[in-house]
C-alpha positions as CSV (number, residue, x, y, z in Angstrom):
1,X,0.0,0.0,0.0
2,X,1.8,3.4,-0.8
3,X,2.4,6.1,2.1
4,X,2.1,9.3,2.5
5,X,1.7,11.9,4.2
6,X,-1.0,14.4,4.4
7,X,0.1,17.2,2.3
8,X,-0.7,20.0,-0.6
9,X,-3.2,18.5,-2.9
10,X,-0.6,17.6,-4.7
11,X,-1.4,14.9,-3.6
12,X,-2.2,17.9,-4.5
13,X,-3.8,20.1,-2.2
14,X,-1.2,17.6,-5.2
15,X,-1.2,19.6,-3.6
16,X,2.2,18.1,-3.8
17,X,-0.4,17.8,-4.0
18,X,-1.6,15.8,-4.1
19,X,-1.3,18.1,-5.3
20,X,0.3,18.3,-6.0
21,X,1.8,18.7,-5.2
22,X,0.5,19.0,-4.1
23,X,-6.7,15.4,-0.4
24,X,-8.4,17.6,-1.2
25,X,-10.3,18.5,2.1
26,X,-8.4,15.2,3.3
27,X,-6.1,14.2,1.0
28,X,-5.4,17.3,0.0
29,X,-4.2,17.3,3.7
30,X,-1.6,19.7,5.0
31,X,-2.7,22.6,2.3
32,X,-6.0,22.2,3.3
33,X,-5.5,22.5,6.8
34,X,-3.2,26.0,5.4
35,X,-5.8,26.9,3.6
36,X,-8.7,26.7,6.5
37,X,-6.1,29.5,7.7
38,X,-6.1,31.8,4.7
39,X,-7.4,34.4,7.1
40,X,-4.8,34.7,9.5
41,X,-1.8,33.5,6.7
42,X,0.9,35.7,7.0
43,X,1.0,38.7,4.4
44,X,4.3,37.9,1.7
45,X,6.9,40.8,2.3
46,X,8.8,41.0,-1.0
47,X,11.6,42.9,0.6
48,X,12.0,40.2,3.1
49,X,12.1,37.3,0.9
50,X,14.3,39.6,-1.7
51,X,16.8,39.7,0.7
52,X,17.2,36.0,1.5
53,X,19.4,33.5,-0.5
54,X,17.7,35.0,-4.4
55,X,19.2,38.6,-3.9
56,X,22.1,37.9,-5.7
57,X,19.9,36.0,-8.3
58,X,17.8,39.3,-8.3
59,X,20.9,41.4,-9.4
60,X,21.2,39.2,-12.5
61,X,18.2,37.5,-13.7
62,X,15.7,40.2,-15.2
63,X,12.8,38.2,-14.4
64,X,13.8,39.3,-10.5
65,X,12.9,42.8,-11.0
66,X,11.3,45.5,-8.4
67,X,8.1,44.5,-10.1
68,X,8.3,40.8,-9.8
69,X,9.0,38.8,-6.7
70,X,10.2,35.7,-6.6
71,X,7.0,32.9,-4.9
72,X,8.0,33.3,-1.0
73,X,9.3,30.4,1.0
74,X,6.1,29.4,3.4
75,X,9.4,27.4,6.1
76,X,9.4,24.6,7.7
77,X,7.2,23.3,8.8
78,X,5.4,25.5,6.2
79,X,2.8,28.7,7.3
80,X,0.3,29.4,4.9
81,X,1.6,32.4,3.3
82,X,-0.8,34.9,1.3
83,X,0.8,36.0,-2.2
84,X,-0.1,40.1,-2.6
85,X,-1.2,41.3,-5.6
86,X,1.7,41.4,-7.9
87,X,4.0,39.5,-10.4
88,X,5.6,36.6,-8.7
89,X,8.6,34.0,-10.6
90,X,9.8,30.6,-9.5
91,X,12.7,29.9,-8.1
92,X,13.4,26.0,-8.1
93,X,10.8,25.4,-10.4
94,X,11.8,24.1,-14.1
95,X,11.1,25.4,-16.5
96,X,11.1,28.8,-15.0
97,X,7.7,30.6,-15.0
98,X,6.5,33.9,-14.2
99,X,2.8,34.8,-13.1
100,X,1.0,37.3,-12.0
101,X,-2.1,36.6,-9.1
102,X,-4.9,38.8,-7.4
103,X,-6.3,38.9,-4.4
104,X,-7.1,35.3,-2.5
105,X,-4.0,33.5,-3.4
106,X,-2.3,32.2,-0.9
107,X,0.7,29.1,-0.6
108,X,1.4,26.8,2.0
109,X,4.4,24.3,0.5
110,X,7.5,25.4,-0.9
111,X,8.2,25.2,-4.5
112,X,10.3,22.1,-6.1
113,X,12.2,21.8,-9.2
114,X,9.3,19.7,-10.4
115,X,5.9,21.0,-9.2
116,X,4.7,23.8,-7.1
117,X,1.2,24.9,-6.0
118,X,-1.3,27.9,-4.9
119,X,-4.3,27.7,-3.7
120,X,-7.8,30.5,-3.6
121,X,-10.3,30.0,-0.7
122,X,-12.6,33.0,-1.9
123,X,-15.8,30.6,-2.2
124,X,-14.9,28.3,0.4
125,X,-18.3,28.9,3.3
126,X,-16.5,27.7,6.5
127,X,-12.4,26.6,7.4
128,X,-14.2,22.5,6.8
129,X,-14.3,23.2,3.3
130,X,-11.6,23.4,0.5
131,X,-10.9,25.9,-1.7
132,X,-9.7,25.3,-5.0
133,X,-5.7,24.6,-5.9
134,X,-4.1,25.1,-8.7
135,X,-1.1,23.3,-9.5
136,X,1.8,22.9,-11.7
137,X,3.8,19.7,-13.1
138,X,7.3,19.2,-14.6
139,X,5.7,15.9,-15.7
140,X,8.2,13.4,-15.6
141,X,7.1,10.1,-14.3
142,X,3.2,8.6,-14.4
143,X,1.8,5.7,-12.7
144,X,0.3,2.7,-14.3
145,X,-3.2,3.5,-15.0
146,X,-3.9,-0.4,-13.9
147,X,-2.3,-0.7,-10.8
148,X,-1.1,2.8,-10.0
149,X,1.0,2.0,-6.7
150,X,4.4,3.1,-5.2
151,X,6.4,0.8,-7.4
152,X,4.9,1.1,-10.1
153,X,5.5,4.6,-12.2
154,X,7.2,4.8,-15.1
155,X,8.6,7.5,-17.5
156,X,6.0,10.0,-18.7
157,X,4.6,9.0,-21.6
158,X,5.3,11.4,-25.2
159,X,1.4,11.4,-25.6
160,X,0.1,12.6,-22.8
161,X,-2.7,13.5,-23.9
162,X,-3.4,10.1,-25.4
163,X,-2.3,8.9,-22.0
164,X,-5.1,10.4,-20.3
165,X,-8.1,9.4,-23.1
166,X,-7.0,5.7,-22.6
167,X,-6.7,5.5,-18.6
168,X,-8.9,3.5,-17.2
169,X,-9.8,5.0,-14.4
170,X,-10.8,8.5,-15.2
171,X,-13.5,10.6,-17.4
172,X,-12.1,13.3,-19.1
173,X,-13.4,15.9,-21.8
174,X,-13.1,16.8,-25.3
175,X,-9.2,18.4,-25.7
176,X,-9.5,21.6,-26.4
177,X,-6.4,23.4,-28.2
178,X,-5.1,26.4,-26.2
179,X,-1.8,28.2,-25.3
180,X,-0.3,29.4,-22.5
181,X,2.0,32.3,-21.9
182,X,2.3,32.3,-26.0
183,X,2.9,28.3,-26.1
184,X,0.8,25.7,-27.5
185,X,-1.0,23.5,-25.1
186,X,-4.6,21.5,-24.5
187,X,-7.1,21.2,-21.9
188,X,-9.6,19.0,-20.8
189,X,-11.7,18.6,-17.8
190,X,-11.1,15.1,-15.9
191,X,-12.6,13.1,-12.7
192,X,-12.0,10.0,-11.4
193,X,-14.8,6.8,-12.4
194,X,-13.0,4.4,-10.3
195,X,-10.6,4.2,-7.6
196,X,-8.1,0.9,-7.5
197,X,-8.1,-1.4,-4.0
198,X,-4.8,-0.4,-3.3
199,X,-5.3,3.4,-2.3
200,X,-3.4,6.1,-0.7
201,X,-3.0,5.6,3.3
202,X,-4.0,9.3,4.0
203,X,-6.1,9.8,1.0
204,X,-8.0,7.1,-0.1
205,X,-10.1,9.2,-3.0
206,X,-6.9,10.1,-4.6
207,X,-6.1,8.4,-7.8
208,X,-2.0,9.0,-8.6
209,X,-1.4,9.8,-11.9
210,X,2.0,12.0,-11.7
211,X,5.3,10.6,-9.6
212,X,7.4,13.4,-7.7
213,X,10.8,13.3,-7.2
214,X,10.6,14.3,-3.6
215,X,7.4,14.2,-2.7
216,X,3.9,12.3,-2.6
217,X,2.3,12.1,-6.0
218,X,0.2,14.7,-7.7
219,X,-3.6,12.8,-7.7
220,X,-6.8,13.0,-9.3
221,X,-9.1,13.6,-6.7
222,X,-12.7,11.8,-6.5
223,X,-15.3,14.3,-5.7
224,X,-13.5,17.5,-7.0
225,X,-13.3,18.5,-10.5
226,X,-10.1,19.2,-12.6
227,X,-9.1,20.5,-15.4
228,X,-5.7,19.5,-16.8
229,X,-3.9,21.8,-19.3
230,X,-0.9,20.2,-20.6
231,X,2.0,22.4,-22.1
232,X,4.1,20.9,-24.4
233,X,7.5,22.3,-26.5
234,X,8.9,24.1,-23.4
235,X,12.7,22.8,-24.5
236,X,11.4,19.4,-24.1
237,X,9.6,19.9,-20.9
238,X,6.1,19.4,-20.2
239,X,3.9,20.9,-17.9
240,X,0.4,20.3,-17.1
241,X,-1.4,22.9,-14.9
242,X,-4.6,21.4,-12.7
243,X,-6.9,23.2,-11.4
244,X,-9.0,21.6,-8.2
245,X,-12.3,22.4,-6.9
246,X,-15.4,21.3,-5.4
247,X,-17.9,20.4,-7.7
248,X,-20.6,22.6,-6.7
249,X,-17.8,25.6,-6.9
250,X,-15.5,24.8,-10.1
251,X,-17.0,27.2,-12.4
252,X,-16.7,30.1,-9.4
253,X,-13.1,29.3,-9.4
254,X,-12.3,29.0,-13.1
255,X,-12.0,32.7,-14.1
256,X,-9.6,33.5,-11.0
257,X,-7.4,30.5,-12.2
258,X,-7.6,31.4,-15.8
259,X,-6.9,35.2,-14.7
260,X,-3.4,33.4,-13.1
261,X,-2.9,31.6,-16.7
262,X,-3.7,34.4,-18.8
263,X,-0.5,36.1,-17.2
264,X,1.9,33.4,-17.4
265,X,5.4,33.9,-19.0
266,X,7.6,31.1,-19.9
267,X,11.6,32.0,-19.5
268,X,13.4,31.6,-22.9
269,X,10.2,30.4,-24.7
């Protein structure tokens, strides 16, 4: 049976989720339990966090400019950090990525080379309840559609896409062409239509579709929907961005995470 801890909603709230990464009100876990907090998260100070280990990087790297802040380290163990109303860049993350967010967003794990997440609470009607989380995926390794358990994932697939329309276990839409941040990409919406016998310990509606390097899995969560863009010719990379949210508040949540995407900004695409 695969372990795990309670974490991001990636595993992904994935999530990392997971979340990914990072439940989603359960095994979204630990950025669920940050985001029943969004009230009293501490505001990002982008002179604080400019002065830490990336002000040298900040000197160099024109993404790092007064009007963009590199995503603030939450600690350990993390503190559910609100993001202000600005342009934020990655740090670890790969490929480097630049966004800008509103008011709401919030994030409560730190950033990986592989995945990192934020989540919105703005529709959420008591701390019990999730919020949505959106995350995003250096996608590297999936796990067998079959029998996805802890040993075994495999390399990510060239077809993702195709990957998804043929898993057993999950519904997903039409694929819709899009772009993002100028590159091509497609979305779809997905849920899960069955869940295997072997489940996640701490999340047992969580169906693992993404393996982290460091970290749970990124899931697809029973009960929430998703919607999966994948991004595809960033130097070989790709990068699939989820959204999460309840059912009942999906479409509430859509425009604030497409407002995110709308804004996004590859580095060297």
């Amino acid at each position: 049976m695969i372990r795990t801890r309670r974490r991001l909603w990636v595993g992904l709230w994935i999530g990392s989720a997971c979340a990914m990464v990072l439940m989603l009100s359960s095994c979204a876990g630990e950025a669920d339990k940050g985001a029943a907090k969004a009230n009293t998260a501490k505001a990002h100070s982008a002179n604080a966090h400019m002065a830490k280990s990336h002000t040298d990087a900040a000197h160099t790297d024109p993404a790092h400019t007064a009007k963009t802040r590199p995503l603030p380290d939450p600690g350990t163990p993390p503190t559910p950090t609100n993001l202000t109303p600005g342009r934020y860049v990655t740090n670890e993350f790969e490929p480097s990525v630049s966004f800008s967010g509103g008011q709401g967003w919030a994030i409560n794990n730190a950033e990986k080379t592989d995945h990192f997440s934020i989540y919105n609470r703005d529709f959420a009607k008591s701390d019990k309840e999730a919020g949505a989380v959106l995350t995003f995926v250096n996608v590297r390794a999936v796990f067998d559609p079959r029998r996805p358990t802890e040993d075994n994932v495999r390399s990510a697939p060239k077809d993702l896409v195709a990957w998804f329309q043929r898993h057993p276990r999950l519904d997903i839409s039409k694929p819709v062409p899009t772009t993002v941040g100028g590159v091509s990409a497609v979305r779809f919406e997905t849920s899960v239509s069955s869940l295997p016998k072997e489940r996640l310990d701490e999340c047992p509606d969580c169906l693992p579709v993404f393996g982290l390097q460091y970290q749970e899995p990124v899931s697809i969560v029973e009960g929430f929907k998703q919607r999966v863009t994948l991004v595809e010719g960033l130097s070989g990379e790709t990068v699939a961005i989820i959204l999460y949210a309840p059912l009942d508040q999906f479409d509430s949540y859509l425009p604030k995470a497409q407002e995110v995407l709308n804004t996004v900004e590859w580095k060297g695409a």
